[in-house]
Backbone bond lengths (Angstrom), bond angles and torsions (degrees), N, CA, C in turn:
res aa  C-N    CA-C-N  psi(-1)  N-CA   C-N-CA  omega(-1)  CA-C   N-CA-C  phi
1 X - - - 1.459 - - 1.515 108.89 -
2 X 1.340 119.22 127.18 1.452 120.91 -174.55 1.185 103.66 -77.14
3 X 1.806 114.87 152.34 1.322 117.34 -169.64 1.613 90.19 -139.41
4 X 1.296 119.54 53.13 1.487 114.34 168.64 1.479 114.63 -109.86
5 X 1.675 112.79 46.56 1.428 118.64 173.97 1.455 106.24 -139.07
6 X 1.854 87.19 1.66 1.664 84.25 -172.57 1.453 115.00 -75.76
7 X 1.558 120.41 132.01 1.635 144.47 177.12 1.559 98.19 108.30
8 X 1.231 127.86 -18.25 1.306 121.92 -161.66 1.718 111.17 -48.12
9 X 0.915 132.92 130.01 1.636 141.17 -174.81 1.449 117.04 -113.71
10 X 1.549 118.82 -20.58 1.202 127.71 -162.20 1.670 102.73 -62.68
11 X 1.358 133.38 -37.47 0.851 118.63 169.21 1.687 126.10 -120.50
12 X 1.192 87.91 78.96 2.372 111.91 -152.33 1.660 84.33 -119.57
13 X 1.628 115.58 116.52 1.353 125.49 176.69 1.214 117.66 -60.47
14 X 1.428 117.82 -11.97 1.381 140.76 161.35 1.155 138.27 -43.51
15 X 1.116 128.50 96.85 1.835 136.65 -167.41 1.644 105.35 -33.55
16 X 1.298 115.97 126.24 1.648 104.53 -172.67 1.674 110.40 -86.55
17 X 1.063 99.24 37.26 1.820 131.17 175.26 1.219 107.51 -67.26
18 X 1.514 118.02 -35.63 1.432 121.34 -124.71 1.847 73.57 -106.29
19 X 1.332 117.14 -55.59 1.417 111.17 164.96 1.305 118.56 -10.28
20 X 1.047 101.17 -67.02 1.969 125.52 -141.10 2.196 77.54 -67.26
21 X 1.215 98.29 -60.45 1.821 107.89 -174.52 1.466 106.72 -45.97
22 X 1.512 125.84 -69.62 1.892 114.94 162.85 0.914 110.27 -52.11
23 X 1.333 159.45 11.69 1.162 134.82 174.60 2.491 103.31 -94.80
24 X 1.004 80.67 -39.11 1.974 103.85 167.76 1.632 106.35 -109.74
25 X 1.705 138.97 27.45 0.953 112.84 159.48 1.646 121.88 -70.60
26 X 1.081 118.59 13.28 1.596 128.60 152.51 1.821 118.10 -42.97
27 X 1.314 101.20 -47.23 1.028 131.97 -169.47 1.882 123.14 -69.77
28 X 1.440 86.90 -37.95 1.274 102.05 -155.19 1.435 107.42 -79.48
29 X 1.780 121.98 157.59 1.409 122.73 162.91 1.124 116.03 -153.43
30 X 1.489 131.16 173.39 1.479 128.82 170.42 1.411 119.07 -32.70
31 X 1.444 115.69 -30.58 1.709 110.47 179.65 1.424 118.06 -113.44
32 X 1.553 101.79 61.21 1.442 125.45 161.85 1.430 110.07 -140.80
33 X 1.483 86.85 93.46 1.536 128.97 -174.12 1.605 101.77 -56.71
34 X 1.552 111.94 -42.72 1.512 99.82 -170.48 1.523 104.58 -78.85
35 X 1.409 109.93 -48.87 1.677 129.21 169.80 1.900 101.18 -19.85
36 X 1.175 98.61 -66.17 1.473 103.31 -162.02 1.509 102.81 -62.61
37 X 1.725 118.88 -44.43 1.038 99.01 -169.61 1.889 130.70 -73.14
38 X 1.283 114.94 -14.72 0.843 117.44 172.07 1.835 104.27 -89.77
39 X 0.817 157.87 -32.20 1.597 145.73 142.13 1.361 116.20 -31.10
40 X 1.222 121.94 -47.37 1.810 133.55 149.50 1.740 102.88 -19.78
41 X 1.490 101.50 -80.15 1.314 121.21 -158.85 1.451 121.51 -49.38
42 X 1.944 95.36 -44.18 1.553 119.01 159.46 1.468 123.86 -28.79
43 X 1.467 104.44 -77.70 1.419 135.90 -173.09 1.942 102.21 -58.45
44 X 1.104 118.32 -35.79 1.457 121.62 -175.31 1.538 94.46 -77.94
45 X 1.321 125.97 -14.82 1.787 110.56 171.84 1.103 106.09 -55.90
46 X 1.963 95.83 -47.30 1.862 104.89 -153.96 1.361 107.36 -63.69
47 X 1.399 106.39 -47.68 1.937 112.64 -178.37 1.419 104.83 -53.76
48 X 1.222 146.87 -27.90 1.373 139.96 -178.38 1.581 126.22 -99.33
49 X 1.511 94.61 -14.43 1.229 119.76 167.09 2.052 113.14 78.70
50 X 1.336 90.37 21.91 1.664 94.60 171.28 1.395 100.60 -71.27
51 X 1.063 122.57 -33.25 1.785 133.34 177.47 1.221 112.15 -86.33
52 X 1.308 125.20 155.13 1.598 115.83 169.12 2.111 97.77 -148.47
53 X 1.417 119.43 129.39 1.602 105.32 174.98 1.451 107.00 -66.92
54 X 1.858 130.05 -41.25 1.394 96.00 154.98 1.158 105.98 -139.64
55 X 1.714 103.61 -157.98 1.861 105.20 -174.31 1.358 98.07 -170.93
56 X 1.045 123.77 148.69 1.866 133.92 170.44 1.851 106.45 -87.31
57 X 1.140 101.63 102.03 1.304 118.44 165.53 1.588 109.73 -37.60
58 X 1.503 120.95 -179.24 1.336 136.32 133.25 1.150 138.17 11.83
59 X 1.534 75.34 -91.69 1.937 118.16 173.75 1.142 112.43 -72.75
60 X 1.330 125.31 -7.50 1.670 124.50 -177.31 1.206 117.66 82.18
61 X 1.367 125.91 -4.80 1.331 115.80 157.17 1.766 134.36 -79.71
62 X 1.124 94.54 168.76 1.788 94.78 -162.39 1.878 98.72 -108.27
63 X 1.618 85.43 127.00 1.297 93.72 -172.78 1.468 108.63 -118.61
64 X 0.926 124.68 143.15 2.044 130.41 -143.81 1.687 79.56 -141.56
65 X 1.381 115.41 121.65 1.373 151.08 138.53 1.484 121.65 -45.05
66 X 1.425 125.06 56.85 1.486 119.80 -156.31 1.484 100.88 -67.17
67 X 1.506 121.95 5.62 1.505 96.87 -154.46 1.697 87.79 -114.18
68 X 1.517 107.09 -8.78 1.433 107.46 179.88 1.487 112.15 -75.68
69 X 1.578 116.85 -30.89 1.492 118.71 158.25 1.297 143.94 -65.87
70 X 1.813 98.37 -28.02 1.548 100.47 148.36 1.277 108.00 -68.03
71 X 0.872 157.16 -60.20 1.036 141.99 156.61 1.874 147.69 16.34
72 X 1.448 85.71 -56.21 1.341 97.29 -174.71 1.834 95.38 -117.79
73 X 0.999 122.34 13.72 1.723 135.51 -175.09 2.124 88.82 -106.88
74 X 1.277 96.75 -24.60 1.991 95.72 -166.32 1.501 94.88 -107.48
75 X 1.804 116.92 0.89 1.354 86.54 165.26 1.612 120.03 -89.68
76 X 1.350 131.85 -9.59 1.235 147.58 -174.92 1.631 94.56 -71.84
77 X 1.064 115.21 -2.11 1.742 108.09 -153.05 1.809 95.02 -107.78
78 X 1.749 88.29 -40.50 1.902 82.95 -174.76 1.058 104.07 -124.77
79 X 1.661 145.52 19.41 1.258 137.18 -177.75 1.787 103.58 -101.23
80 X 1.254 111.37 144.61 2.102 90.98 177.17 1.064 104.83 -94.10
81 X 1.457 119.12 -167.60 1.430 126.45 150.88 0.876 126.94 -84.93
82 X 1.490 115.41 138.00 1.484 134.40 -147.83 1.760 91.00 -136.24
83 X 1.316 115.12 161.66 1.365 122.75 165.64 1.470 104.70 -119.18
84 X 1.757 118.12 142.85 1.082 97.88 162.56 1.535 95.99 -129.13
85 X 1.303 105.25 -146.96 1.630 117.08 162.34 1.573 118.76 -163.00
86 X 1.840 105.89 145.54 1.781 106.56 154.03 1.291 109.61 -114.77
87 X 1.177 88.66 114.35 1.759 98.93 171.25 1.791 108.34 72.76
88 X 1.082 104.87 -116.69 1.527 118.11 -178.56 1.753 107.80 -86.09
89 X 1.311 104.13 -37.94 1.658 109.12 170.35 1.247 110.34 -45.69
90 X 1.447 129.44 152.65 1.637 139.24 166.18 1.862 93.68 -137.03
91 X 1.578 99.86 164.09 1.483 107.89 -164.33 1.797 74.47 -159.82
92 X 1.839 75.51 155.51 1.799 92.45 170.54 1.564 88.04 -162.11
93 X 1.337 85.63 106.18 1.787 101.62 171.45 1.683 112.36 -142.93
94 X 1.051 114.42 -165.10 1.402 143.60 -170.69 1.357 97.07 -85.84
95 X 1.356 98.52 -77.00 1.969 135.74 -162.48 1.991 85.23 -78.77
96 X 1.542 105.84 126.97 0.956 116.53 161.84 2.016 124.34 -93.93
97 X 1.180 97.27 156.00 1.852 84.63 -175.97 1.372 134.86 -70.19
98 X 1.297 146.35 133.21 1.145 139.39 -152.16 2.004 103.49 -67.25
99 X 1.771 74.62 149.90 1.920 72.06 -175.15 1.704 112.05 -135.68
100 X 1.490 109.17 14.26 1.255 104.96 -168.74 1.832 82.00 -127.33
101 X 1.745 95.95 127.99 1.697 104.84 -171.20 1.855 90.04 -139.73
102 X 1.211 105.83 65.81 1.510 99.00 174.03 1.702 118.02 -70.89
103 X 0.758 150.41 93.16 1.432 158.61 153.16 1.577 106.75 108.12
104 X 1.424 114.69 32.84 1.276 140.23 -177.79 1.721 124.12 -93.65
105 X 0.981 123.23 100.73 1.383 121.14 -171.36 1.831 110.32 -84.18
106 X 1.627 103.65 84.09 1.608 86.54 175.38 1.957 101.61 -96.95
107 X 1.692 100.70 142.52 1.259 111.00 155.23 1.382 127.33 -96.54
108 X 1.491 115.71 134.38 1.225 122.56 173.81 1.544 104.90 -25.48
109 X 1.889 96.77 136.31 1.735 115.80 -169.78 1.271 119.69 70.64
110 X 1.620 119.26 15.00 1.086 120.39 148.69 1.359 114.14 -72.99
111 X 1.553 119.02 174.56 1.487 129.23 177.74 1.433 88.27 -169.84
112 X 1.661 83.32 125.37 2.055 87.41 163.93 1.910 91.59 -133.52
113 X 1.212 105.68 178.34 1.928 91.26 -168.13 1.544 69.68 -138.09
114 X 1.881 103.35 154.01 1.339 134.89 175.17 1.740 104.75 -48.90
115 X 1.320 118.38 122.71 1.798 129.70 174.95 1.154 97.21 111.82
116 X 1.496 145.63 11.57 1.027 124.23 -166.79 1.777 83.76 -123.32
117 X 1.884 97.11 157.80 1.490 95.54 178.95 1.171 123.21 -120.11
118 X 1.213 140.86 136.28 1.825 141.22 173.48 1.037 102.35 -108.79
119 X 1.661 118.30 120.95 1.496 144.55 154.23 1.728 96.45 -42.31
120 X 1.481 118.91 177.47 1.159 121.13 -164.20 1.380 84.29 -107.38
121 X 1.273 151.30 -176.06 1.471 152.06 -126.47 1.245 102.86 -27.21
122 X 1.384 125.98 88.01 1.946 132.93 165.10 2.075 69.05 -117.00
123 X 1.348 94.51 150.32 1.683 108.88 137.92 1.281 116.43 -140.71
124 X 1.580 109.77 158.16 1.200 129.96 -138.83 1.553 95.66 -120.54
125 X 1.152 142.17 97.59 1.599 155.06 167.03 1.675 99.73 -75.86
126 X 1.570 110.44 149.29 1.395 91.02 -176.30 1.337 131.37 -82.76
127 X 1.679 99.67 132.22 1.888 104.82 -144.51 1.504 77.89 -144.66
128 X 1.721 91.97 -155.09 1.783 108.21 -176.51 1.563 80.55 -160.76
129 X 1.341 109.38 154.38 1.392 144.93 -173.56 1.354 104.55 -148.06
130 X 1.138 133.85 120.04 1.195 144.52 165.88 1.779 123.53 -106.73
131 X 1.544 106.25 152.22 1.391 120.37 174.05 1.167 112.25 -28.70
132 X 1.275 106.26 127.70 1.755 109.68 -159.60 1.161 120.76 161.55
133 X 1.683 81.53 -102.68 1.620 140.91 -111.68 2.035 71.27 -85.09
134 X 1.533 80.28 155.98 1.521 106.16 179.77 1.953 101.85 -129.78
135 X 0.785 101.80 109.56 1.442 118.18 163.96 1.465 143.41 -97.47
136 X 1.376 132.59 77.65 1.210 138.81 -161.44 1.430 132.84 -67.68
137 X 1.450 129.26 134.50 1.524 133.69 -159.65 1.442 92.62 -31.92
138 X 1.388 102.18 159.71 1.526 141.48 178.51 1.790 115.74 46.16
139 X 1.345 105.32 10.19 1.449 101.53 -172.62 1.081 102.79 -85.77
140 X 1.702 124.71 141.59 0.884 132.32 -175.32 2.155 102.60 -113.80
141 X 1.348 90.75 137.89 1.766 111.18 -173.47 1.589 97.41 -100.05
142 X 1.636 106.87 93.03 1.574 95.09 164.65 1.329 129.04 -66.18
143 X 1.450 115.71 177.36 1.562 146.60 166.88 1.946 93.62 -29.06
144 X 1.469 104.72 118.18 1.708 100.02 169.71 1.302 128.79 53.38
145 X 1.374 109.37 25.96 1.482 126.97 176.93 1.997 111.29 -105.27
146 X 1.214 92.25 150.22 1.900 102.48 -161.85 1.568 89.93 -111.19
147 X 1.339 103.70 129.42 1.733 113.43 157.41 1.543 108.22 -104.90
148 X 1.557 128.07 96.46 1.530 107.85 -163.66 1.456 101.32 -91.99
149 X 1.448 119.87 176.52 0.987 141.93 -154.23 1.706 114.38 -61.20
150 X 1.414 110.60 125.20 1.366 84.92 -172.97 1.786 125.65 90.21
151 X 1.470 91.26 -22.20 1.727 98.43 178.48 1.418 108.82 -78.82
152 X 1.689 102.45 136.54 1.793 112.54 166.58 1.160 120.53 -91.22
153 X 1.510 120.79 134.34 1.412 104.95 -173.12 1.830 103.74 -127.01
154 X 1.225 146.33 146.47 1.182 133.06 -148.77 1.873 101.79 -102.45
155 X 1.095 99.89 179.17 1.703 99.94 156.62 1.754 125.97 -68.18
156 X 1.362 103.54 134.08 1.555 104.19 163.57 1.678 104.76 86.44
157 X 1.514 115.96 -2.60 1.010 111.40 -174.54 2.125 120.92 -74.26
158 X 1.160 112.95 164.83 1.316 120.93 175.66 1.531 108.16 -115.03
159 X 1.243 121.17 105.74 1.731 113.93 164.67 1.118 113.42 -100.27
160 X 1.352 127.88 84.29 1.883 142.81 -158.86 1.332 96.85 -56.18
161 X 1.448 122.66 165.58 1.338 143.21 178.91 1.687 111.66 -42.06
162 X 1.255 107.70 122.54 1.502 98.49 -177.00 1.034 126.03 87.81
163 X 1.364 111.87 -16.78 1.922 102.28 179.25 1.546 109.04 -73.84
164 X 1.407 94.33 167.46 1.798 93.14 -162.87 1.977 83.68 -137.69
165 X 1.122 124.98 108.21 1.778 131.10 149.01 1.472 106.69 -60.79
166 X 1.185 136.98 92.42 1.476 122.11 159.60 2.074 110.29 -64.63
167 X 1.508 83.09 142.89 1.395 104.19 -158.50 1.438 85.12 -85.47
168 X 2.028 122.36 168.48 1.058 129.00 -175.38 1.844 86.71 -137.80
169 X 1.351 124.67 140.03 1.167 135.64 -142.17 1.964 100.35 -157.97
170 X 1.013 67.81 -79.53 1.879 96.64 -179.55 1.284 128.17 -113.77
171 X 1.330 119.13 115.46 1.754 121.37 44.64 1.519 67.37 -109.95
172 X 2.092 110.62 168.74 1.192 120.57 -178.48 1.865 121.41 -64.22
173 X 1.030 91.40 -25.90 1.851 98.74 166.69 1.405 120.35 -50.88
174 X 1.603 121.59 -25.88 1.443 108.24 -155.83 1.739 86.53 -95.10
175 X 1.730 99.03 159.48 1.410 111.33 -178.17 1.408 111.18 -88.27
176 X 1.805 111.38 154.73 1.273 104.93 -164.77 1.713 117.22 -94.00
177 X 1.139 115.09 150.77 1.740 111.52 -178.13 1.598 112.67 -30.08
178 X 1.193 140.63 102.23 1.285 152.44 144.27 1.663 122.21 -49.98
179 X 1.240 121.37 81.89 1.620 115.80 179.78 1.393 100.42 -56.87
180 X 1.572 121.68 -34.72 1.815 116.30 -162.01 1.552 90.79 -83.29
181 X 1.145 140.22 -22.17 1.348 118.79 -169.62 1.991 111.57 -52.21
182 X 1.324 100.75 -31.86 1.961 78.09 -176.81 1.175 92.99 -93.46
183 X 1.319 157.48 -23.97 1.456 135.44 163.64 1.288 112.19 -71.05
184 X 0.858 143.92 -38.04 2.073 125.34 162.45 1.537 105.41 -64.32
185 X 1.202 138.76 -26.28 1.568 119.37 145.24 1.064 134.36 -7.41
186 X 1.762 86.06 -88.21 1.355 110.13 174.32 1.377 127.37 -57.53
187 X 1.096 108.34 -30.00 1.587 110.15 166.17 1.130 145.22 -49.55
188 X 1.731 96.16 -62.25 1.843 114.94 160.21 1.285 90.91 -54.77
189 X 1.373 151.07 -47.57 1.411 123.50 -159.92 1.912 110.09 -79.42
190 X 1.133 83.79 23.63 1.752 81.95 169.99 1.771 111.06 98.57
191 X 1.467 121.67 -17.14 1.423 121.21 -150.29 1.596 97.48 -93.86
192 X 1.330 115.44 150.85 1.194 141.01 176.32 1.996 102.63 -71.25
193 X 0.944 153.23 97.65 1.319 146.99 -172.73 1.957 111.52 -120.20
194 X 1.119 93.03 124.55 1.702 115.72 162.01 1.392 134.90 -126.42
195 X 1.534 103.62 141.38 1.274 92.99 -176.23 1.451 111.23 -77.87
196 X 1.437 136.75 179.00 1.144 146.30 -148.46 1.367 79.44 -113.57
197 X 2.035 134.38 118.74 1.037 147.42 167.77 1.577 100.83 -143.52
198 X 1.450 106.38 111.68 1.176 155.26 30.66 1.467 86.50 -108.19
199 X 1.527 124.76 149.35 1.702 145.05 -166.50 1.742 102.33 -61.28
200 X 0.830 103.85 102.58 1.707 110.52 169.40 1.838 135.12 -86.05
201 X 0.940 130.93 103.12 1.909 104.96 168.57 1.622 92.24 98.10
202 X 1.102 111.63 -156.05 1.727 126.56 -175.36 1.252 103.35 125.27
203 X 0.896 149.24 2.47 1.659 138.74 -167.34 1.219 105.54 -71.12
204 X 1.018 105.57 -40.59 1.860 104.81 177.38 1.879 112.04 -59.09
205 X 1.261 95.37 -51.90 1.460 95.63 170.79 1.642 128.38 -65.85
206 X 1.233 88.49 -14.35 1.539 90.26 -165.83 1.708 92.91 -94.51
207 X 1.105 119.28 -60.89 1.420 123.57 -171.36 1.747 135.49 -77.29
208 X 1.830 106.31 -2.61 1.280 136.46 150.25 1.316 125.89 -106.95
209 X 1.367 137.34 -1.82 1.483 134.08 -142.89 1.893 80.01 -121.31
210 X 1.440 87.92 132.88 1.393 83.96 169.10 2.086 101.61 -156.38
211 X 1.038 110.63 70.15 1.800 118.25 -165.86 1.290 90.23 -24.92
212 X 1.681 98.71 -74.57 2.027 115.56 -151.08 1.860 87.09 -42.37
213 X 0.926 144.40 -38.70 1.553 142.30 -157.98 1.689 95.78 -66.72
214 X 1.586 88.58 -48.74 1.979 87.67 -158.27 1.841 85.71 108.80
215 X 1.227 129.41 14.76 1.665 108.66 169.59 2.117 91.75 -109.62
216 X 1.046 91.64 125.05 1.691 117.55 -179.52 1.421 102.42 -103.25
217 X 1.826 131.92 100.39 1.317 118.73 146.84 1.178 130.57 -119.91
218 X 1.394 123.82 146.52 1.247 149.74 -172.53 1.394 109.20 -112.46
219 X 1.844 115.60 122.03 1.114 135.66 -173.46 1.523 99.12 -102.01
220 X 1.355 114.04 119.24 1.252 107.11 173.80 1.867 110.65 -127.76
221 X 1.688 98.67 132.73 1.638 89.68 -176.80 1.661 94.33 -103.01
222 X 1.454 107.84 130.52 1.222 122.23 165.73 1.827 123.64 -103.70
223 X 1.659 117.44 120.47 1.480 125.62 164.52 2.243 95.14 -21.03
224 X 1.034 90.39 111.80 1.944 104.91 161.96 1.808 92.84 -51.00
225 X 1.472 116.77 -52.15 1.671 104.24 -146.73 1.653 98.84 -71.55
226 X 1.283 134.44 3.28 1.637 139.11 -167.25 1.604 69.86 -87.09
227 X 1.284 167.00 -73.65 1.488 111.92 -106.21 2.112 74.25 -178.85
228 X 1.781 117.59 36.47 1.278 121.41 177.65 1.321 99.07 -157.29
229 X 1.673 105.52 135.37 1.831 112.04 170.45 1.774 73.93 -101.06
230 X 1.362 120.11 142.99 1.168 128.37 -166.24 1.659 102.79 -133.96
231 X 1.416 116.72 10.49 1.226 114.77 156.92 1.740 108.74 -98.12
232 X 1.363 88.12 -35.83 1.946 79.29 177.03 1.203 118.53 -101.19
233 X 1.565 119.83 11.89 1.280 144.32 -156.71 1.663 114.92 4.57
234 X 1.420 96.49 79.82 1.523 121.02 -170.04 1.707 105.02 -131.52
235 X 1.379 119.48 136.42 1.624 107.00 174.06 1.540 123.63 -59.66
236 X 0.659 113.63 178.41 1.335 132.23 167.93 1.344 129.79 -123.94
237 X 1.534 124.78 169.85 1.311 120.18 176.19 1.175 145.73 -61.82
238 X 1.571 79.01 -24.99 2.154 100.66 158.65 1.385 118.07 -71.29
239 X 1.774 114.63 -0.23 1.399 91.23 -178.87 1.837 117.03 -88.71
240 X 1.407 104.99 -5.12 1.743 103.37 -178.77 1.355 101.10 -73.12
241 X 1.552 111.98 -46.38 1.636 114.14 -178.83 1.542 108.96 -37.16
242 X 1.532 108.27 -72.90 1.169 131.55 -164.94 1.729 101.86 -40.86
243 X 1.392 111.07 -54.26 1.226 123.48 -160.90 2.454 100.86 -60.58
244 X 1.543 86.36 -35.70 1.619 94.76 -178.25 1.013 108.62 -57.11
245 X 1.468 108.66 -69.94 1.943 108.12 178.84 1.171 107.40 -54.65
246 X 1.396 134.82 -16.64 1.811 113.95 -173.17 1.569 90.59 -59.82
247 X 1.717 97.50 -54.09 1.658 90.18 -161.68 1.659 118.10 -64.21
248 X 1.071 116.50 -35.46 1.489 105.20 175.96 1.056 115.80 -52.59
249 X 1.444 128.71 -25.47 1.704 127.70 -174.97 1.518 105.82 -98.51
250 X 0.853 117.60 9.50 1.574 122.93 176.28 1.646 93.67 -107.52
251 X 1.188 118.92 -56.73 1.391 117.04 165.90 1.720 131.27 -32.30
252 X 1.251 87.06 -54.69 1.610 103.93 179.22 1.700 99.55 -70.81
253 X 0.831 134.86 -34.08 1.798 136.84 174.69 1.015 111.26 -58.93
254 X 1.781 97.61 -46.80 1.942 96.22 -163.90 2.034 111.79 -72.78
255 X 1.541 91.07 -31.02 1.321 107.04 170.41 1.424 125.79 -58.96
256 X 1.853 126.67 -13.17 0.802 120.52 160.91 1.588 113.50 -112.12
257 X 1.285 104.24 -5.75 1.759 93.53 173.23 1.129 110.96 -93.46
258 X 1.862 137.19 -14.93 1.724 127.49 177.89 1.705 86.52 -124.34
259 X 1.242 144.74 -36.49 1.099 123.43 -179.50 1.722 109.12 132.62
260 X 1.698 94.10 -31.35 1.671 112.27 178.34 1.204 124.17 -144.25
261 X 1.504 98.18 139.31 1.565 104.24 -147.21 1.457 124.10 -63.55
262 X 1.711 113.17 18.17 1.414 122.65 161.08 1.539 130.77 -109.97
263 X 1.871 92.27 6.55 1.485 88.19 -173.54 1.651 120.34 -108.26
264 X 1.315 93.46 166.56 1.761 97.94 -169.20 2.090 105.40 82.67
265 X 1.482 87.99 143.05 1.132 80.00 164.23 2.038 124.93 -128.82
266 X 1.656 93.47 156.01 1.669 86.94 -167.94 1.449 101.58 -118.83
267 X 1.427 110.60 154.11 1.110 128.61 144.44 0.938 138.22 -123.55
268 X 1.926 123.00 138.72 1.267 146.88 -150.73 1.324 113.32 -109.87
269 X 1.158 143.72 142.70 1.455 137.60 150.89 1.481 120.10 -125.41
């Protein structure tokens, strides 16, 4: 996936205010009344989702909003601590909790925090969503699953129990978690790709996947007849192909989850 749009701002719905503020967030603190309010204003794109930190163009490249991450890096800088509460829970943070759930199904022990966005049918199992994170219609956020900061998540998707997206934050240069990057892979390479509806298997994820580590795995079920004569159950000639594009799309992943195309490690099945 090409990344020659990454930081681009020129066309970021984002007040070019927010510039002028990183450029002296040295400066800055909770009692810069104007500071905050335009970082306010910022962050309320992302929560509504008029803003997005990134998105796949056209052309298929991924274009990252650097100014939407300053952004949400300058609200820690001038917002204070505040307490709030759900229900019996109390919180004392910076980042207040998200409060706009338009056609959003959260279940009790969810948590999503203010900048972050929900498509209109996402439901919310009890998880955490963080400042960010972009979440696309009908995806459903299982039981103990992490949306980290900054993470994109597509339509129709499943993030099964336990999965963890590590969020990309810092420093503002690095690109943010892409769920579509190994399915637009696979695509340009010619392949037919679906998501797994109703959620099947996980062992791979569950028993290699480890975010907080930096180990990233991806379970992928592949058609036997691409790259198996399955009466003599012998490969075939599709299996070197098959085996090439795996790696280029494992490549292109790893390149957006460590930055270089050897880091993190995955597992395939």
């Amino acid at each position: 996936m090409p990344l020659d749009n990454l930081g681009r701002m020129s066309d970021s719905p984002i007040d070019a205010i927010i510039d002028d503020l990183w450029d002296r967030r040295d400066t800055l603190s909770a009692d810069d009344a104007d500071a905050r309010k335009s970082v306010v204003a910022a962050v309320d794109l992302l929560d509504t989702g008029q803003a997005r930190v990134a998105s796949i163009d056209p052309a298929g490249q991924i274009v990252v909003d650097e100014r939407a991450k300053r952004a949400i890096l300058l609200s820690f800088k001038v917002l204070p601590m505040a307490e709030s509460a759900a229900g019996d829970f109390q919180y004392h943070d910076r980042v207040p909790l998200k409060t706009t759930y338009n056609g959003v199904r959260v279940v009790p022990g969810a948590i999503a925090r203010w900048g972050s966005y929900l498509a209109p049918g996402v439901v919310l199992m009890p998880s955490y969503t963080n400042i960010g994170a972009y979440v696309g219609s009908g995806t459903l956020v299982d039981t103990w699953a992490t949306v980290g900061s900054c993470a994109q998540v597509g339509e129709r998707v499943h993030l099964s129990g336990g999965v963890g997206l590590g969020g990309v934050l810092e420093p503002p240069q690095a690109a943010p978690v892409i769920v579509e990057v190994l399915e637009s892979s696979l695509k340009r390479a010619g392949y037919q790709v679906r998501r797994n509806k109703p959620f099947a298997g996980g062992y791979i994820t569950e028993h290699f996947g480890a975010p907080a580590d930096g180990a990233h795995a991806v379970q992928i079920e592949i058609a036997r007849a691409l790259y198996l004569d399955e009466r003599r159950i012998v490969r075939t000639e599709g299996w070197s192909t098959l085996q090439e594009d795996l790696f280029a799309a494992a490549k292109a992943l790893a390149l957006e989850l460590g930055g270089k195309s050897e880091a993190g490690r995955l597992a395939a099945e």
